[in-house]
C-alpha positions in Angstrom: -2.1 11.8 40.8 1.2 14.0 39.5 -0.4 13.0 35.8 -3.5 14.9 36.7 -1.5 17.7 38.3 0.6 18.2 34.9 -2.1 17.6 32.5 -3.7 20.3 34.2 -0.9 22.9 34.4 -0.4 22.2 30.7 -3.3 22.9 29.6 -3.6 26.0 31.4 -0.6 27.3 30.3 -1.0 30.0 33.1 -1.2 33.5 32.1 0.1 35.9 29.5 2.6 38.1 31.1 1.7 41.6 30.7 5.0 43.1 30.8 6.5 41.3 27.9 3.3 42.4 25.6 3.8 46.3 27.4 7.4 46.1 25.3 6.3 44.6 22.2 3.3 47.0 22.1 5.9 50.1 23.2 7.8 48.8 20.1 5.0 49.2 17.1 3.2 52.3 19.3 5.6 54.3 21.7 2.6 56.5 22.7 0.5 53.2 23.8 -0.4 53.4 27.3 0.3 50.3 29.4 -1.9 47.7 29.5 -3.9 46.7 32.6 -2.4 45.0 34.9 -5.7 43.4 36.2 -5.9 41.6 33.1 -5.7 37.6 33.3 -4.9 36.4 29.9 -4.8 32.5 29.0 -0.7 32.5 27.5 -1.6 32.3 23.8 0.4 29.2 22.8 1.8 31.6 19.9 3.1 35.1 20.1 0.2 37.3 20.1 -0.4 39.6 17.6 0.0 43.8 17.9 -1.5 45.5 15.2 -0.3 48.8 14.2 -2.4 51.7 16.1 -5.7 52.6 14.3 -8.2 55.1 15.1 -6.5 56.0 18.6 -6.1 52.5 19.9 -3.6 49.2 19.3 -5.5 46.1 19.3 -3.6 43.2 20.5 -5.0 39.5 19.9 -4.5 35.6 19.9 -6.1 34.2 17.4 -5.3 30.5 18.8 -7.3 31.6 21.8 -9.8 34.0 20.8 -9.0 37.2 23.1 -8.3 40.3 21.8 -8.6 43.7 23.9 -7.8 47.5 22.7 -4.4 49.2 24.6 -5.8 53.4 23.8 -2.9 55.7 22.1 -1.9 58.7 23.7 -2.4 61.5 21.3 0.0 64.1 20.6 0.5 67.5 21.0 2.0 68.0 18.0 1.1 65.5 15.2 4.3 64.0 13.5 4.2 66.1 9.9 1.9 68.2 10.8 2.1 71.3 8.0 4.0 74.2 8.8 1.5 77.8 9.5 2.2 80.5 7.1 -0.4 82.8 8.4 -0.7 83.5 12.2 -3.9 85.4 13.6 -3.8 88.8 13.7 -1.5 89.2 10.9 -2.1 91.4 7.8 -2.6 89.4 5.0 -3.2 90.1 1.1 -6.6 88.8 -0.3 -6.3 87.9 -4.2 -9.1 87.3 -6.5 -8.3 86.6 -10.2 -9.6 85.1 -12.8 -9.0 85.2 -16.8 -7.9 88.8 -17.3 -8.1 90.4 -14.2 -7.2 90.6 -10.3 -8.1 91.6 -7.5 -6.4 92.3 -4.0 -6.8 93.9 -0.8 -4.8 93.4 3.1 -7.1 91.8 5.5 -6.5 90.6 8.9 -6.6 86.8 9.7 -8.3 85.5 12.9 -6.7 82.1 12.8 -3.3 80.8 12.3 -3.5 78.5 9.2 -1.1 76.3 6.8 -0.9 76.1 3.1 -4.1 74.8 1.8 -6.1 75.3 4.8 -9.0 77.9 5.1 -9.1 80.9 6.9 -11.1 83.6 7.7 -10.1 87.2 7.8 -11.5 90.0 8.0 -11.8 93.1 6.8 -9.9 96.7 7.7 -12.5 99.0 6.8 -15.9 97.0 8.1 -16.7 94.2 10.2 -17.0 92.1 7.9 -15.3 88.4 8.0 -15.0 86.3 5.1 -13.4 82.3 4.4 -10.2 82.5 2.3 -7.6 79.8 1.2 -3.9 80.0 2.8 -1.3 79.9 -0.9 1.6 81.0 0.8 3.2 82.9 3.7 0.7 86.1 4.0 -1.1 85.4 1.1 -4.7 83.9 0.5 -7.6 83.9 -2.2 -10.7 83.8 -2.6 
């Protein structure tokens, strides 16, 4: 009868203990929320595997087993390198135009904040009229 017993209880293996898998997830993805608690994992005879986060989520699996569940990623406020803004709504900006032989400016006013690169639109100081420009630097963008 204590054969069956431990026959049983190793084959079972019990259940994966949530806390442990909280840390090594924490590890890889500091803004991973916790996993449920309600979960009952079989123990995956190996270490299960935490994959790097991905499209807002860390997906954590035993391959031995066959579970795998999603833990969701907290996102942000401020994305880690996001670019820095050289324009700032409401600020007077100089529009350039140019091409080969010639060039154009006037001061607009921008109605976003923007980084280098990004668009922007701004508007004009004489008319209501609003146009998309590209950020180049601090205060200045082209057409």
């Amino acid at each position: 009868m204590h054969h069956i017993l431990f026959i049983v209880a190793a084959v079972s293996g019990g259940f994966e203990d949530l806390q442990a898998l909280d840390s090594r997830i924490s590890a890889i993805a500091p803004q991973a929320e916790q996993v449920d608690k309600r979960l009952k994992l079989a123990q995956c005879p190996d270490a299960p595997i935490v994959a790097p986060p991905a499209g807002g989520v860390v997906i954590v699996r035993c391959p031995a087993l066959g579970w795998r569940f999603r833990v969701p990623v907290k996102a942000s406020l401020e994305p880690a390198g996001s670019p820095e803004i050289v324009i700032r709504k409401g600020e007077m900006v100089e529009c350039v135009s140019d091409g080969p032989g010639f060039a154009v400016s006037t001061t607009m006013i921008a109605l976003e904040d923007a980084a280098a690169g990004q668009p922007v639109r701004v508007k004009s100081l004489t008319s209501s009229t609003t146009m998309t420009a590209y950020v180049k630097s601090r205060g200045v963008v082209s057409f």
